[in-house]
N, C-alpha and C positions, 0 to 999 in steps of 0.2 A: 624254806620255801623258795622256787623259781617264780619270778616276775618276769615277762619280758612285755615289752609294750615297741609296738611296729605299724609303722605307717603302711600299709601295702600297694597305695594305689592303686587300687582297683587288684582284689583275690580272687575273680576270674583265672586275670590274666598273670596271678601269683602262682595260682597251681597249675599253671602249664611251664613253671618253671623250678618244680620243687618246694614248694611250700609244705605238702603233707610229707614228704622225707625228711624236711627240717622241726616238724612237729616230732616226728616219731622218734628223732636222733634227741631233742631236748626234751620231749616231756616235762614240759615245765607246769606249776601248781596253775597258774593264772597267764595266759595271752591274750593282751589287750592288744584290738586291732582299730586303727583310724584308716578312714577314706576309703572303702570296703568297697562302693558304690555300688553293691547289691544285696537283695534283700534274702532271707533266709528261705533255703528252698531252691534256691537258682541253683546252684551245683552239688555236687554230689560232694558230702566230705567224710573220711575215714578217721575218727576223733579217738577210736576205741574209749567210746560209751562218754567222751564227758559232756557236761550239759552248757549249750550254746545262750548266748544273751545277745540279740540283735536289736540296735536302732538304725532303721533305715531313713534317710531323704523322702518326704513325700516326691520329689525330684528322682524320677528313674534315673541309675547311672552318676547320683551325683553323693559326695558326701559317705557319711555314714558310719558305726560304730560299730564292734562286736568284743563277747568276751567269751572264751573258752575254759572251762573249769570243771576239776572231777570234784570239789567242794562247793556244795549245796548252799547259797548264801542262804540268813535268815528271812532278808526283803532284799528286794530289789528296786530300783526308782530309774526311768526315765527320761532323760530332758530334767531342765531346771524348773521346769511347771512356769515358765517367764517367756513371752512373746516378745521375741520371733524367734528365738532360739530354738526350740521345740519340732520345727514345720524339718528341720536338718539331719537329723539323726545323729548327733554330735556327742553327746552326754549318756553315760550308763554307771550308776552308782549303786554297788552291792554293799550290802551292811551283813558283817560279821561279827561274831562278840569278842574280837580283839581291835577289828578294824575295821573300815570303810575301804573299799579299792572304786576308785574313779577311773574310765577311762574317759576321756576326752578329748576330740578332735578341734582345735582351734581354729577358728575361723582368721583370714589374712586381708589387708588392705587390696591386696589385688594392684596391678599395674596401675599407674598413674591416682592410688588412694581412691580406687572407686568405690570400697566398700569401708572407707575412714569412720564412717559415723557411725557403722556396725560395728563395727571394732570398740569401737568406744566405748558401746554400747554393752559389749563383752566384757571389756576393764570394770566398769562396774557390776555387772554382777555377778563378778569375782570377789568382790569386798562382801556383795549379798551373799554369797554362798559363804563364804567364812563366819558372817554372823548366826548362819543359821546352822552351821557346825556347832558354833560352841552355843547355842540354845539348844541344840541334842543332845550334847555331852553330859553326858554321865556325871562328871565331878564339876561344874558347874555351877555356881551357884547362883540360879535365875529368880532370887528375891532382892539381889542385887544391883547396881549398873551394870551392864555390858555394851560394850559397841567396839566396832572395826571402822578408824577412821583415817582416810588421808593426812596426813603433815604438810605443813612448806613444801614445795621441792625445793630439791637441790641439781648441783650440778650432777650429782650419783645416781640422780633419779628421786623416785615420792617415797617417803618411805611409810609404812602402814605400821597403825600403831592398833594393837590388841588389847584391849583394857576389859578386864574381869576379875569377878573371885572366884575361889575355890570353895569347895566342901566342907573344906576343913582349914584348920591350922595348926596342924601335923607340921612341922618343917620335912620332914621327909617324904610324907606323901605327896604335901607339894610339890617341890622339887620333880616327882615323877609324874603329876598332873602336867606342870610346864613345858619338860620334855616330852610327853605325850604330842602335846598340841604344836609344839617345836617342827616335831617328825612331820605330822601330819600337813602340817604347811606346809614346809620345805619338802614333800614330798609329790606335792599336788601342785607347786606352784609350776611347773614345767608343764604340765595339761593344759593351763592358762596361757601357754606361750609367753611367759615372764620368765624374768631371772633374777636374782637374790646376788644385793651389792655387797661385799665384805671390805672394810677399811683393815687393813691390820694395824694391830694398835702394840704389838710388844717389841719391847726394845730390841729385841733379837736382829727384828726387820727392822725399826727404823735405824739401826746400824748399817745395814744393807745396803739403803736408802741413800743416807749420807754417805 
């Protein structure tokens, strides 16, 4: 499958400059769009037939989410159902039975940290959306503990730590429960505008090193 995920800056002013010649030349399964700043309906688009998923900005012109797909999800979800996040058009999360595809548009401190304490506000409920991943998950097991919690920081950054059990205790299915949820993190945490610290730890590098 093709992924491609694009910030456009306003897809008005996108398709006056090739944007449906670059759909039609990729054809990709899923195009996840950020910052769209209009609502569905405002222009004309030639998609050959796939089906469109719009979160617009209550804010005309500002903001906003889309996703473009010939694959019908099972549900679709909105926003994180969490105020004030919602009023933006930022969040579009499709559920299929292999995966979840999120797009999401991140919100920025803005010049001089004026929107800090929204942001903040974001960083949390990032840790909220992950808990309530693995209370969906499939292999999960919620008779359990579970929780997604901060650590120490460090100089690397905080690092988040993931504590649950599984279905089973299968060592093998495990194993691909883990990496399951591995992917799915590390694949979502870029939406979040985070990024994912690695120390490398094998002697190969720390030969390098010294």
């Amino acid at each position: 499958m093709k992924f491609i995920s694009w910030n456009v800056n306003g897809l008005r002013a996108c398709l006056k400059k090739g944007f449906l010649d670059f759909y039609q030349q990729e054809k990709p399964d899923f195009l996840c769009l950020q910052e769209t700043k209009m609502s569905q309906g405002q222009a004309e688009l030639e998609l050959d037939g796939a089906l469109e998923f719009w979160n617009s900005a209550e804010k005309k012109g500002y903001s906003g989410t889309a996703i473009f797909t010939p694959h019908a999800p099972l549900d679709t979800a909105y926003g994180m159902d969490r105020e004030p996040h919602d009023h933006e058009g930022r969040l579009i999360t499709l559920e299929y039975e292999a995966f979840y595809l999120v797009c999401c548009y991140t919100p920025n401190a803005q010049d001089g940290l004026k929107r800090i304490g929204y942001r903040m506000e974001w960083e949390d409920d990032f840790r909220a959306y992950l808990v309530e991943y693995l209370r969906t998950s499939v292999r999960v097991n919620k008779g359990m503990t579970l929780m997604v919690r901060q650590l120490q920081p460090t100089s690397s950054g905080i690092p988040i730590e993931l504590y649950f059990f599984t279905d089973t205790v299968n060592w093998i299915e495990y194993e691909g429960i883990q990496s399951d949820v591995f992917d799915h993190v590390l694949a979502v945490i870029p939406e979040f505008d985070l990024r994912v610290f690695q120390n490398p730890s094998g002697s190969d590098v720390q030969e390098l090193k010294s």
